[in-house]
Biopython code that builds the backbone (N, CA, C, O; Angstrom):
import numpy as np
from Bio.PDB.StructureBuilder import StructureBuilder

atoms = [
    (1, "UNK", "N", (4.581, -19.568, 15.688)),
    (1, "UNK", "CA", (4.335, -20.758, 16.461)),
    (1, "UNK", "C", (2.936, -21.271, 16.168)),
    (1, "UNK", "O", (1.866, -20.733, 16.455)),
    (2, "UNK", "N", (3.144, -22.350, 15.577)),
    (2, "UNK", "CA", (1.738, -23.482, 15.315)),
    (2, "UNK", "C", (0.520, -22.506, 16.310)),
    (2, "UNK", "O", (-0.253, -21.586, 16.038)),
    (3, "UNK", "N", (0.898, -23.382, 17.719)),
    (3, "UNK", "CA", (-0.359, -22.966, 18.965)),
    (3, "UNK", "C", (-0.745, -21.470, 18.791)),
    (3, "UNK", "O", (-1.961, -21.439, 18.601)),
    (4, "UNK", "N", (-0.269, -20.334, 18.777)),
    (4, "UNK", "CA", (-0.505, -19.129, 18.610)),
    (4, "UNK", "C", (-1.721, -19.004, 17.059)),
    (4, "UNK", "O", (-2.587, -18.129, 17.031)),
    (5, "UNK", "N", (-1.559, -19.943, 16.004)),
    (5, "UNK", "CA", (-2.165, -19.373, 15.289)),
    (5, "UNK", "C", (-3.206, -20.125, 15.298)),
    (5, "UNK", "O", (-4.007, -19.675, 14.479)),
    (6, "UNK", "N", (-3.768, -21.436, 16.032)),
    (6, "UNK", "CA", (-4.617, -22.394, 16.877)),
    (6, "UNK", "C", (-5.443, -20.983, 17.213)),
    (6, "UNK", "O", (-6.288, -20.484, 16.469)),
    (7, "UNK", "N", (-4.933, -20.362, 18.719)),
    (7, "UNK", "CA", (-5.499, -20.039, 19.063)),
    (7, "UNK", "C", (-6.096, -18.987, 19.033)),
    (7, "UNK", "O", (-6.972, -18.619, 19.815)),
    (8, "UNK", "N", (-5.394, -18.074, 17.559)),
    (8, "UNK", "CA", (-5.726, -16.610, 17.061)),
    (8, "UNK", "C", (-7.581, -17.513, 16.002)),
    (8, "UNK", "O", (-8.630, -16.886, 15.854)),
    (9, "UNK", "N", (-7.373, -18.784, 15.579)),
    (9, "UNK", "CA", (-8.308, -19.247, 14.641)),
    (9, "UNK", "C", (-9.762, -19.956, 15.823)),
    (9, "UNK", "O", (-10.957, -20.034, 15.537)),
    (10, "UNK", "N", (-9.134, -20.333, 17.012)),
    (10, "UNK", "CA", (-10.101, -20.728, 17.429)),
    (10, "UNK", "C", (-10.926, -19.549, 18.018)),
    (10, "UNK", "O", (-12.156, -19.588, 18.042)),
    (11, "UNK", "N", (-9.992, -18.185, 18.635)),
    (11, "UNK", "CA", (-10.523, -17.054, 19.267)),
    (11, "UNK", "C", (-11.917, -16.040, 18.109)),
    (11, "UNK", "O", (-12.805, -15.229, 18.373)),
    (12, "UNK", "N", (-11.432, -16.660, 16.897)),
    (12, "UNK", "CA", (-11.919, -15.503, 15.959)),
    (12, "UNK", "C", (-13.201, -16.322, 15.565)),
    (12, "UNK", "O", (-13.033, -17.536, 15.457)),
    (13, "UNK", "N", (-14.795, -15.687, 15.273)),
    (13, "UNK", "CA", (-16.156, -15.611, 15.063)),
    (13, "UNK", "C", (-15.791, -17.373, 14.517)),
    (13, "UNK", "O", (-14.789, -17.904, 14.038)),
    (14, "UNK", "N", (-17.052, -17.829, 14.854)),
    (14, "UNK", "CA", (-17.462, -19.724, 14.343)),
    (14, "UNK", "C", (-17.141, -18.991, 12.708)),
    (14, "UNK", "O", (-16.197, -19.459, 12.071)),
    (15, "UNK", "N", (-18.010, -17.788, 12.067)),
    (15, "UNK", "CA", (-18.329, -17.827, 11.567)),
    (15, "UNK", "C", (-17.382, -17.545, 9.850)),
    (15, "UNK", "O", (-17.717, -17.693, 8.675)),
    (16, "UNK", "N", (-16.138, -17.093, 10.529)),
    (16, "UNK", "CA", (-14.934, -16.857, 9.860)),
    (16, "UNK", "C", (-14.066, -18.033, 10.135)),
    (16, "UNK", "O", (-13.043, -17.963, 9.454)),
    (17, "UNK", "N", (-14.109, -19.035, 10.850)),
    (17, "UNK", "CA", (-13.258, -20.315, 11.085)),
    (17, "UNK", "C", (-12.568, -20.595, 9.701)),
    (17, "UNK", "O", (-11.428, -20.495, 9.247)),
    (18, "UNK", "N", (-14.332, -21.165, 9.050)),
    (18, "UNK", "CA", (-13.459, -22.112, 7.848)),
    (18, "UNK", "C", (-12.540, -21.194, 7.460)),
    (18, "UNK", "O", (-11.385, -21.475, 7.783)),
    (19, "UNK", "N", (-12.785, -19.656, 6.556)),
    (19, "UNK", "CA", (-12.036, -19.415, 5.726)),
    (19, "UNK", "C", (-10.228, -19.222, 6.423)),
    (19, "UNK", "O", (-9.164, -19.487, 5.863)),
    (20, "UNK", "N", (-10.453, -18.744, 7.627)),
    (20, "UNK", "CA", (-9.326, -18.526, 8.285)),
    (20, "UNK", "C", (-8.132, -19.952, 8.165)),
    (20, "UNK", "O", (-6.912, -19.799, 8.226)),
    (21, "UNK", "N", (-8.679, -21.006, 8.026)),
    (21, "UNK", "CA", (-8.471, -22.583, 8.221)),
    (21, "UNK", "C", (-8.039, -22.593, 6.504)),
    (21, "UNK", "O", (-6.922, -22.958, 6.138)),
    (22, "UNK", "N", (-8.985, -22.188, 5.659)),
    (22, "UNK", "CA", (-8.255, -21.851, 4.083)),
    (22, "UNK", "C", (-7.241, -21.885, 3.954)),
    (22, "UNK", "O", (-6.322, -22.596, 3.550)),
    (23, "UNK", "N", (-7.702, -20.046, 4.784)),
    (23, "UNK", "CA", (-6.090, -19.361, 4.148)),
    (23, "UNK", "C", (-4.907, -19.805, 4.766)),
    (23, "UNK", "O", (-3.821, -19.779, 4.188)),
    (24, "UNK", "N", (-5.103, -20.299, 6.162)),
    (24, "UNK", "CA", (-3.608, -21.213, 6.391)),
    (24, "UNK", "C", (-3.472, -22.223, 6.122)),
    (24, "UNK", "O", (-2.574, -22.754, 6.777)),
    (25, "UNK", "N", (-4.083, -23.033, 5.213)),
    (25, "UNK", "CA", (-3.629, -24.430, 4.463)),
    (25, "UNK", "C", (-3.089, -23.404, 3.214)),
    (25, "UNK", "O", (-1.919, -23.341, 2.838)),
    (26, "UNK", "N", (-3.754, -22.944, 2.891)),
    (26, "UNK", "CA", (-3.202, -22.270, 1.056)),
    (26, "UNK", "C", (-1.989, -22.060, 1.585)),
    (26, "UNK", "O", (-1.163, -22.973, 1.580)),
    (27, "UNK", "N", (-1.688, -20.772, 2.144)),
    (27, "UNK", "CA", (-0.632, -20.430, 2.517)),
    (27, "UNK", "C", (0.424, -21.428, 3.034)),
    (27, "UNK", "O", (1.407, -21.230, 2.320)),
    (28, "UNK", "N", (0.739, -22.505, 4.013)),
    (28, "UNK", "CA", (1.626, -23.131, 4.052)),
    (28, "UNK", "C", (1.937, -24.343, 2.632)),
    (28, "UNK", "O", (3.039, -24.688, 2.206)),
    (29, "UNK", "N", (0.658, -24.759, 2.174)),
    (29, "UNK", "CA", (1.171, -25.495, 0.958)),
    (29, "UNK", "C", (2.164, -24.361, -0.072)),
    (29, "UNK", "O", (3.215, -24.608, -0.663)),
    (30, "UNK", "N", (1.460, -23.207, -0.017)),
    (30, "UNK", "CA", (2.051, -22.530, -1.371)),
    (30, "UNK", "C", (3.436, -22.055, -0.801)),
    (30, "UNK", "O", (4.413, -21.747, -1.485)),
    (31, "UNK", "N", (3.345, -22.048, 0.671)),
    (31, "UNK", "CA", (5.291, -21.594, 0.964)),
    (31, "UNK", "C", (5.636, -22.471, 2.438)),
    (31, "UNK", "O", (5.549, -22.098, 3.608)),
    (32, "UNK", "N", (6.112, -23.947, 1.776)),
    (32, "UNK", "CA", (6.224, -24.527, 2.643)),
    (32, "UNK", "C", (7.364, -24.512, 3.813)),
    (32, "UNK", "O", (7.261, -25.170, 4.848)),
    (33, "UNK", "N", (8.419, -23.698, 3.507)),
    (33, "UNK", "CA", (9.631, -23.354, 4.300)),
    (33, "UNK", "C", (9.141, -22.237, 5.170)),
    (33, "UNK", "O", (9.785, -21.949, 6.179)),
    (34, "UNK", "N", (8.010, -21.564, 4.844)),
    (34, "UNK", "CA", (7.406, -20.511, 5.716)),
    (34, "UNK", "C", (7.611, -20.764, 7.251)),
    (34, "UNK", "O", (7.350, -21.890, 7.676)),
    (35, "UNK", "N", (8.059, -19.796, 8.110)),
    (35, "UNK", "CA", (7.674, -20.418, 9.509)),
    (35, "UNK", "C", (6.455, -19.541, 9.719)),
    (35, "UNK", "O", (6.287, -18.487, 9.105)),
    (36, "UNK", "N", (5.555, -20.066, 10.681)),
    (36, "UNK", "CA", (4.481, -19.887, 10.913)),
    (36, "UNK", "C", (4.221, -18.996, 12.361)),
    (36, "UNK", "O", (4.088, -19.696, 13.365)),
    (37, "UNK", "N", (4.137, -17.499, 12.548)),
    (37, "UNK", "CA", (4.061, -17.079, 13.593)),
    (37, "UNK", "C", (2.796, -15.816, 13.396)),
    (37, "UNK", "O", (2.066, -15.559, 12.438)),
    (38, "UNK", "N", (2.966, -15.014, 15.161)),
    (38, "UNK", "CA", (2.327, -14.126, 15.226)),
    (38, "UNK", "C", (2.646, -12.841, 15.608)),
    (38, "UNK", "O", (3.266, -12.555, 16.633)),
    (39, "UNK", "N", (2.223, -12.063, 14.788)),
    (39, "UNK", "CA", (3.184, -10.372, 15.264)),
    (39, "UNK", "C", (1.657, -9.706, 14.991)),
    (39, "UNK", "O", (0.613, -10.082, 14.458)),
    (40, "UNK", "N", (2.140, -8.513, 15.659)),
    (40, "UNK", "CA", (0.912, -7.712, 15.876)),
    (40, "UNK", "C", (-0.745, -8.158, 15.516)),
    (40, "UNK", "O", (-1.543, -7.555, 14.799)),
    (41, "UNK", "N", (-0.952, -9.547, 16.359)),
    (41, "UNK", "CA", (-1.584, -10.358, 17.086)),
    (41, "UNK", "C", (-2.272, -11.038, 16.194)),
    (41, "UNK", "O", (-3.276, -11.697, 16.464)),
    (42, "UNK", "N", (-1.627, -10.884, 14.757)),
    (42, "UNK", "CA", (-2.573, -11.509, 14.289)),
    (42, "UNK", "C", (-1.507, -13.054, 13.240)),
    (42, "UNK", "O", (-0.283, -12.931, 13.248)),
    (43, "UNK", "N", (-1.805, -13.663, 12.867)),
    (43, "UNK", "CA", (-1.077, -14.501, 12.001)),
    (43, "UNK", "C", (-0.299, -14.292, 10.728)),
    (43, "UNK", "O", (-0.933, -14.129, 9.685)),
    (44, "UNK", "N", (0.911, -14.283, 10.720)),
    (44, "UNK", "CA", (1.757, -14.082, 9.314)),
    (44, "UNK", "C", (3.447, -15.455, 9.307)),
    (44, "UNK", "O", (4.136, -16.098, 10.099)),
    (45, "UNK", "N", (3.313, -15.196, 7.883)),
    (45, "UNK", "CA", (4.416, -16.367, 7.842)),
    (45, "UNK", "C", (5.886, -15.886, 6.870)),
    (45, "UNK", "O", (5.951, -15.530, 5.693)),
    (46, "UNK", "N", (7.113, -16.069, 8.041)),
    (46, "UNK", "CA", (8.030, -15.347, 7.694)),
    (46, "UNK", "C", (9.169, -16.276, 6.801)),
    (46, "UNK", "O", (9.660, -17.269, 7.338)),
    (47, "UNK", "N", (9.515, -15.928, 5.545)),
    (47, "UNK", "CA", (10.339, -16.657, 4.648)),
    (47, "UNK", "C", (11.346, -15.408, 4.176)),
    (47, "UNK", "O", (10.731, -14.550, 3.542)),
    (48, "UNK", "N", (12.454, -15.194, 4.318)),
    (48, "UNK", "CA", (13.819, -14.369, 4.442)),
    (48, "UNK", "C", (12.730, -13.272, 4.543)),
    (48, "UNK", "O", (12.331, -12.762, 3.497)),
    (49, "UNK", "N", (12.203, -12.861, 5.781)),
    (49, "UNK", "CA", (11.553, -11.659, 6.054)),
    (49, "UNK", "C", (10.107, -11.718, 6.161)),
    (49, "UNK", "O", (9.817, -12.904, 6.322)),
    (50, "UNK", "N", (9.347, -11.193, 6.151)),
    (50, "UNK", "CA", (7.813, -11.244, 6.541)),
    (50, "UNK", "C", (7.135, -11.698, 5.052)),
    (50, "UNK", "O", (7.228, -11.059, 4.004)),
    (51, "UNK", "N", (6.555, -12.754, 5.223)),
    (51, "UNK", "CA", (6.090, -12.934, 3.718)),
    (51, "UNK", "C", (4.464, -12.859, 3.419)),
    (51, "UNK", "O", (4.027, -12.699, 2.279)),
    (52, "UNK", "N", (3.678, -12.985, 4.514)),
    (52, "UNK", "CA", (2.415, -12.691, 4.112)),
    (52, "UNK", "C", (1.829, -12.316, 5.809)),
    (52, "UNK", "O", (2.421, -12.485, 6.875)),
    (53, "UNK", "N", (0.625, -11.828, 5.573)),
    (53, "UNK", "CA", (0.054, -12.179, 7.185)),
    (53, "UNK", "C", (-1.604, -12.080, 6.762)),
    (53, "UNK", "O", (-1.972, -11.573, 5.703)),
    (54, "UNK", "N", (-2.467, -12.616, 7.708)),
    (54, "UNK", "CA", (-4.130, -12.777, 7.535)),
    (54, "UNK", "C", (-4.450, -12.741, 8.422)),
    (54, "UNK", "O", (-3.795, -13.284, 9.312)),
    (55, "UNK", "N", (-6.021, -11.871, 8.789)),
    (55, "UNK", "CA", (-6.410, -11.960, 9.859)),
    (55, "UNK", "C", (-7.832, -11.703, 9.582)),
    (55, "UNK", "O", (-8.100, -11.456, 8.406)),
    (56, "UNK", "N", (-8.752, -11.711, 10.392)),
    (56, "UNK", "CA", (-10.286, -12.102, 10.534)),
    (56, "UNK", "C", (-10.983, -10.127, 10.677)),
    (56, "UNK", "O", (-10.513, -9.315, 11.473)),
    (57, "UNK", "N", (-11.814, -9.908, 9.958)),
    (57, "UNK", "CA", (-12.097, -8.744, 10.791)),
    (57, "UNK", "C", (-14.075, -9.314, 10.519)),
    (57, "UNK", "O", (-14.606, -10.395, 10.267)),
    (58, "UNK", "N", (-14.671, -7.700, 10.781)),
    (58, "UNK", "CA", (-15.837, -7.988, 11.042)),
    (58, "UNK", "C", (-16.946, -8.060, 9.777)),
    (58, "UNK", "O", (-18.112, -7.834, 10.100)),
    (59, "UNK", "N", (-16.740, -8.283, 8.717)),
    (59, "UNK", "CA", (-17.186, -8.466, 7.273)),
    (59, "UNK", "C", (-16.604, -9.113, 6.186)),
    (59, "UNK", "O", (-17.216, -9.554, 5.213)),
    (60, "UNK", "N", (-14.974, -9.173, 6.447)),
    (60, "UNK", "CA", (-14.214, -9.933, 5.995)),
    (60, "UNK", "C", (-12.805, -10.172, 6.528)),
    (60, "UNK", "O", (-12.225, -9.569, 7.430)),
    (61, "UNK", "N", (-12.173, -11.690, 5.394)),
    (61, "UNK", "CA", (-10.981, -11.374, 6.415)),
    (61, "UNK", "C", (-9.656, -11.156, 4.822)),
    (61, "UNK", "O", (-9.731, -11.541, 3.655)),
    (62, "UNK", "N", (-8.854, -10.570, 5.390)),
    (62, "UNK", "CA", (-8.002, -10.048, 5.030)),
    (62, "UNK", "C", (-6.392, -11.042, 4.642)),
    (62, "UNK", "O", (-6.017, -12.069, 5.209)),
    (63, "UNK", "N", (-5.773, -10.366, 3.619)),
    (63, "UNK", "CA", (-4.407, -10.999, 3.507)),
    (63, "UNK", "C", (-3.152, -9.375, 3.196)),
    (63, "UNK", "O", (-3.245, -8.599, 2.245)),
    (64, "UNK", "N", (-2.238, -9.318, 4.191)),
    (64, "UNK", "CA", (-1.079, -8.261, 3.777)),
    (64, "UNK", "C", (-0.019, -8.986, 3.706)),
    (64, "UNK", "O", (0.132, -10.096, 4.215)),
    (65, "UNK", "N", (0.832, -8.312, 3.002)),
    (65, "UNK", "CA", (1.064, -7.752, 1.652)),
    (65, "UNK", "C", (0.420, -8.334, 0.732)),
    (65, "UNK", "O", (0.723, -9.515, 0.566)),
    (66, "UNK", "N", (-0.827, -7.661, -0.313)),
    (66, "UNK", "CA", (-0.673, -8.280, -1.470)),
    (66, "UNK", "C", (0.078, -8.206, -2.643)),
    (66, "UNK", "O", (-0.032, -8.728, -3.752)),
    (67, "UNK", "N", (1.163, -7.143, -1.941)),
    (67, "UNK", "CA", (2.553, -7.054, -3.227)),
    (67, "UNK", "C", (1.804, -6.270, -4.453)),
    (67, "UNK", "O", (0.600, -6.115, -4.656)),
    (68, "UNK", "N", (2.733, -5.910, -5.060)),
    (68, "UNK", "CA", (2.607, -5.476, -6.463)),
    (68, "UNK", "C", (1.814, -6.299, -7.632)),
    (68, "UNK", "O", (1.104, -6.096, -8.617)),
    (69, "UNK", "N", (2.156, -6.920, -7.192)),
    (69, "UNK", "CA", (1.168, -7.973, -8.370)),
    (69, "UNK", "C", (0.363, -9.026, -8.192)),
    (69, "UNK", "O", (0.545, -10.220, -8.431)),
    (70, "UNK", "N", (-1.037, -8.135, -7.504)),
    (70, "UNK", "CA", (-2.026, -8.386, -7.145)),
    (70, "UNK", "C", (-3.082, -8.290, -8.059)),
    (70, "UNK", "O", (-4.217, -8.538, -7.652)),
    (71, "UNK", "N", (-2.850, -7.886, -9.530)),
    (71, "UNK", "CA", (-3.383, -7.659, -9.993)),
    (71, "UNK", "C", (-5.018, -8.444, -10.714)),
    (71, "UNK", "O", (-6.057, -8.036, -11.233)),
    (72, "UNK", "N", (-4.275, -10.020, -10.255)),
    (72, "UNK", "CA", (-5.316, -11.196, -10.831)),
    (72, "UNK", "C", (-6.550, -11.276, -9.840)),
    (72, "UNK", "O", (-7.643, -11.818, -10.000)),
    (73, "UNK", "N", (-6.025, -10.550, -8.741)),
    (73, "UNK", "CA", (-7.130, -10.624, -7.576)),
    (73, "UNK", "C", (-7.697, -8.887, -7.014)),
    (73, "UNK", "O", (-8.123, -8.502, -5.925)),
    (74, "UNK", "N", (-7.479, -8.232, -8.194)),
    (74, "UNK", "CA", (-7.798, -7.220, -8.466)),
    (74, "UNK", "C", (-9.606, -6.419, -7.835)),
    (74, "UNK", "O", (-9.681, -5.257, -7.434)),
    (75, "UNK", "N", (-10.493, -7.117, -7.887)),
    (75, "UNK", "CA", (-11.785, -7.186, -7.344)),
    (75, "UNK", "C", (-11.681, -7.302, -6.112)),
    (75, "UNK", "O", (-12.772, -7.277, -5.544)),
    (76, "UNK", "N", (-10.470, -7.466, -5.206)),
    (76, "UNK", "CA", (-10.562, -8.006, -3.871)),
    (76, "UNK", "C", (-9.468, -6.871, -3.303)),
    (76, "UNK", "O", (-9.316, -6.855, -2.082)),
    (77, "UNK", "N", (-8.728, -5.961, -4.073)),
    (77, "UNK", "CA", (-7.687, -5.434, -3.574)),
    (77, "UNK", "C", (-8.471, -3.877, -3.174)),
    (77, "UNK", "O", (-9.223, -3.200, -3.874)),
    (78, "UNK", "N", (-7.819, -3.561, -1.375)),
    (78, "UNK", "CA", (-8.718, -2.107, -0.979)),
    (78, "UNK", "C", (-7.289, -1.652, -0.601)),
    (78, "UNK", "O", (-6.444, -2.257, 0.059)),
    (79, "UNK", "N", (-7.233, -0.498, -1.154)),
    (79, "UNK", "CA", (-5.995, 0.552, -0.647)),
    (79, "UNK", "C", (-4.589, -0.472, -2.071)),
    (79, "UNK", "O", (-4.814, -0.894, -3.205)),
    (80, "UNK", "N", (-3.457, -0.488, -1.340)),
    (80, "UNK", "CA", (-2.654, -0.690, -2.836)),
    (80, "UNK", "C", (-2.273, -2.195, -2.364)),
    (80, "UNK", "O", (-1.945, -2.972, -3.261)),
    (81, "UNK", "N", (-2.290, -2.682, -0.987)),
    (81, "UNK", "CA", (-1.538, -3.948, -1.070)),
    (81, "UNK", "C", (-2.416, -4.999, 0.070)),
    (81, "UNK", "O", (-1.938, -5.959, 0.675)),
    (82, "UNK", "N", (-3.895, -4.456, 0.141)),
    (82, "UNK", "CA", (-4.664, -5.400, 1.153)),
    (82, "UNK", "C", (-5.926, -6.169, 0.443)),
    (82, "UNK", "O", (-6.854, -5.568, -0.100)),
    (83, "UNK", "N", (-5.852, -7.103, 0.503)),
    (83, "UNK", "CA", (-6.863, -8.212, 0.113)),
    (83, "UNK", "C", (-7.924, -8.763, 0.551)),
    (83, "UNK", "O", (-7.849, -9.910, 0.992)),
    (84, "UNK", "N", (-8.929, -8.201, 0.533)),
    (84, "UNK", "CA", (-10.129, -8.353, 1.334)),
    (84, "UNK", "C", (-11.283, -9.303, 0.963)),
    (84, "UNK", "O", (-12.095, -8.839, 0.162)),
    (85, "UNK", "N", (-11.509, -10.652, 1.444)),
    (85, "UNK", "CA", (-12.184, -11.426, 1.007)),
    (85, "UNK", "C", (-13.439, -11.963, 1.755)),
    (85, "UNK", "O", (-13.189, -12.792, 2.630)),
    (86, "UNK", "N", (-15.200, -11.523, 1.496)),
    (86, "UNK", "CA", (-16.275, -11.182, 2.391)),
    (86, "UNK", "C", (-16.080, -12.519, 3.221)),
    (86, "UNK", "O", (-15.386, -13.476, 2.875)),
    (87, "UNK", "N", (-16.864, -12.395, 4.443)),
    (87, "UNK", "CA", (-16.658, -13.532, 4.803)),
    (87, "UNK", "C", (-18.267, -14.760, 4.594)),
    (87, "UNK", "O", (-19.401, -14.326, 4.394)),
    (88, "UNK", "N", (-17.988, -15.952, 4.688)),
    (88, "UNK", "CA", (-18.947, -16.412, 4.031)),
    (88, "UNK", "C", (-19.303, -16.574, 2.310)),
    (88, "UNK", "O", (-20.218, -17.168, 1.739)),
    (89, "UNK", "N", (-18.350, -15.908, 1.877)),
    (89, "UNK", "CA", (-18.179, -16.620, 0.342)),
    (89, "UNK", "C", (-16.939, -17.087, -0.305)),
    (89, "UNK", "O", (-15.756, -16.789, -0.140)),
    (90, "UNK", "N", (-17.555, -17.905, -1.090)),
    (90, "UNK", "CA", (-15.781, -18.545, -1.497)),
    (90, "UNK", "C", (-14.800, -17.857, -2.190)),
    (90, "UNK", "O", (-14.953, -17.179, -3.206)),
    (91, "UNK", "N", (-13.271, -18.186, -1.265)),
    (91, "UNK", "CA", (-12.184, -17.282, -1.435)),
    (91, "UNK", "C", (-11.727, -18.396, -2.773)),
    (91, "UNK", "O", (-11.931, -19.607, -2.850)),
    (92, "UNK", "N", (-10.888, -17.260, -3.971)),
    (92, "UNK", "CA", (-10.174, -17.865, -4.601)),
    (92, "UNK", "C", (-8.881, -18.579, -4.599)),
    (92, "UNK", "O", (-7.837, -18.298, -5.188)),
    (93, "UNK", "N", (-9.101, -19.325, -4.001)),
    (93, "UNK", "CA", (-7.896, -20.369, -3.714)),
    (93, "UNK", "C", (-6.769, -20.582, -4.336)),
    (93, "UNK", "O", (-5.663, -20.417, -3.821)),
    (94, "UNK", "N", (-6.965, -20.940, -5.417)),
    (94, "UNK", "CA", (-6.257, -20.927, -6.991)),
    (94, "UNK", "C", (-5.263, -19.613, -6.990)),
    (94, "UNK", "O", (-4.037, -19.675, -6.895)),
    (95, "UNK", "N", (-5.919, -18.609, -7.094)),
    (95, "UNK", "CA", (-5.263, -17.484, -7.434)),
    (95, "UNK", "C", (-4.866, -16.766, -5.841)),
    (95, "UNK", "O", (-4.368, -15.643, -5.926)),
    (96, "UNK", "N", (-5.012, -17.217, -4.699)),
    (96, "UNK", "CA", (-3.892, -16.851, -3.754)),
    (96, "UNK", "C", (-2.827, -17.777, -3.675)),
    (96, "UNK", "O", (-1.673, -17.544, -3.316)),
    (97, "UNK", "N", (-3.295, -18.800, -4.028)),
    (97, "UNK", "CA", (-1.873, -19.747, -4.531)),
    (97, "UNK", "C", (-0.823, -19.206, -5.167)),
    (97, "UNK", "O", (0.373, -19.245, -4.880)),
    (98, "UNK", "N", (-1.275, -18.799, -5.880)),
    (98, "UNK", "CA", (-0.214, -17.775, -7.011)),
    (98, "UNK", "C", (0.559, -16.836, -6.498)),
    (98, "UNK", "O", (1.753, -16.654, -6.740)),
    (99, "UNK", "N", (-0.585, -15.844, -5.314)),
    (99, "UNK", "CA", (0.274, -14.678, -5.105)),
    (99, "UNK", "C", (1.234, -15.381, -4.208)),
    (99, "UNK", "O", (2.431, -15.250, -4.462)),
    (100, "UNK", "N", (0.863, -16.121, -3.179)),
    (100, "UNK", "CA", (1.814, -16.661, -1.896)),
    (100, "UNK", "C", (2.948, -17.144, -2.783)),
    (100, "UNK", "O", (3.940, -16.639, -2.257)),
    (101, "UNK", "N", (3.312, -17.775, -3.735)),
    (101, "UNK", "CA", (4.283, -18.359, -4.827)),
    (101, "UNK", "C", (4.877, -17.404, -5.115)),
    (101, "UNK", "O", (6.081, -17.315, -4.872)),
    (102, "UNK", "N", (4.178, -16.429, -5.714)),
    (102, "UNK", "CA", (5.184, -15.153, -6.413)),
    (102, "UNK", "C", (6.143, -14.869, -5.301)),
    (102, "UNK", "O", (7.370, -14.934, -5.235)),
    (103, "UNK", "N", (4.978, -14.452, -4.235)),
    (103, "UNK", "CA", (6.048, -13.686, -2.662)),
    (103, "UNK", "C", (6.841, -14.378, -2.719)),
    (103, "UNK", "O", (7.833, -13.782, -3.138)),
    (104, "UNK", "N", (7.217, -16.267, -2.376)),
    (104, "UNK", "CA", (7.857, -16.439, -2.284)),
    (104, "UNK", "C", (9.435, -16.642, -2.961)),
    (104, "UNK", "O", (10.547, -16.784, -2.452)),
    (105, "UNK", "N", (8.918, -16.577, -4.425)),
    (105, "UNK", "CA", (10.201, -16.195, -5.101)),
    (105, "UNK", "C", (10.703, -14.680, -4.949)),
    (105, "UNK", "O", (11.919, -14.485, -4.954)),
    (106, "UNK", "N", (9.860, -13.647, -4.819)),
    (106, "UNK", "CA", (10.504, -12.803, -4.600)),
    (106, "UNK", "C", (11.031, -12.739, -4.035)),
    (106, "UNK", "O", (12.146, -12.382, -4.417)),
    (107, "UNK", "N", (10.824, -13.036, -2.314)),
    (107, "UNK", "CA", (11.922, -13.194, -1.042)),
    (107, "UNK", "C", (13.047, -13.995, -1.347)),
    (107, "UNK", "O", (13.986, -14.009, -0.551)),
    (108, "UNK", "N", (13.094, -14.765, -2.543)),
    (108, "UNK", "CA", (14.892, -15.776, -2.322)),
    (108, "UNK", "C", (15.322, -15.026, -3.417)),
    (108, "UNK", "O", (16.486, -15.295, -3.713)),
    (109, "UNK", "N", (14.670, -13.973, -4.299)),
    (109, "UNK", "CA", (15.488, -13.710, -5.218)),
    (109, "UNK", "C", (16.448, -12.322, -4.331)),
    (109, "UNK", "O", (17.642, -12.079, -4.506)),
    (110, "UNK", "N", (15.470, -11.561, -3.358)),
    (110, "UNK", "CA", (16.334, -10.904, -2.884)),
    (110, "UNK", "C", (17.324, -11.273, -1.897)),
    (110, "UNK", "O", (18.419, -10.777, -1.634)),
    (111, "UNK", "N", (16.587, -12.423, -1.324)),
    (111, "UNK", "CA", (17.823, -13.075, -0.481)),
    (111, "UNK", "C", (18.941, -13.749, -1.232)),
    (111, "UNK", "O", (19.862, -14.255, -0.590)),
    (112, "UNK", "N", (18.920, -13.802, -2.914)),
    (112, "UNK", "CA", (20.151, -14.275, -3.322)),
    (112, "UNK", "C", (19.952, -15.536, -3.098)),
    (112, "UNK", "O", (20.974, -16.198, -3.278)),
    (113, "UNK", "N", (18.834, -16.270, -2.702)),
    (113, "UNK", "CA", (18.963, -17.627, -3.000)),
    (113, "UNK", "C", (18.187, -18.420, -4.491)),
    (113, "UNK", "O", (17.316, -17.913, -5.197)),
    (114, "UNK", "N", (18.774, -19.661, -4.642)),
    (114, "UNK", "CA", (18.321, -20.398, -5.650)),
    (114, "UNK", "C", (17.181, -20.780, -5.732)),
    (114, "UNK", "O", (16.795, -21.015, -4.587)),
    (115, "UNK", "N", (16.263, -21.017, -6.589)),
    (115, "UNK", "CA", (14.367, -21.179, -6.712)),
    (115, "UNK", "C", (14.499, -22.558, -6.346)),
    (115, "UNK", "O", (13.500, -23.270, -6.250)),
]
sb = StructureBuilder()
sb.init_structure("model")
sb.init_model(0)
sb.init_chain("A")
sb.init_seg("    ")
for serial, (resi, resn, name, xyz) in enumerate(atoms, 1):
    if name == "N":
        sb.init_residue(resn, " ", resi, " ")
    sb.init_atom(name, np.array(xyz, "f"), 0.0, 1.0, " ", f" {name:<3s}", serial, name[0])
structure = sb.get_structure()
């Protein structure tokens, strides 16, 4: 729900706003059928199943799943599938474009739907 992720972006530091405001423009341009909600309190967007989620922490903010082939954003990946981007410097835009794209073909290829 839109308002829920309003108010997960307005609740979280001035100082993480913009990027938080980023990553949910990237993210809905790059998967526009996404619906837009909140589970375990933080923001994720579900396309035939959970397709990404982001949230704010206290040095940076984060994107899960970064899937298997995370590899282009490799400098940013901690543990095997989390994406950690400092806060206060510029996130690569470009290349989360990509991953949110990949996810989303992956999800219709397993859902058996057409690209």
């Amino acid at each position: 729900m839109k308002g829920d992720v309003d108010a997960y972006i307005a609740a979280a530091p001035i100082a993480v706003q913009p990027q938080l405001r980023q990553l949910r423009t990237t993210i809905r341009r790059a998967a526009p059928k996404a619906v837009e909600k909140v589970s375990y309190g933080i923001p994720f967007y579900e396309y035939h199943g959970r397709l990404i989620y982001f949230a704010a922490f206290k040095k940076h903010v984060g994107i899960y799943p970064a899937g298997d082939d995370a590899e282009e954003l490799k400098e940013y990946l901690s543990g095997r599938s989390t994406l950690r981007f400092p806060i206060g410097q510029p996130m690569p835009l470009v290349r989360i474009t990509r991953l949110v794209k990949r996810r989303v073909k992956e999800k219709e290829a397993k859902a058996g739907k057409p690209r």
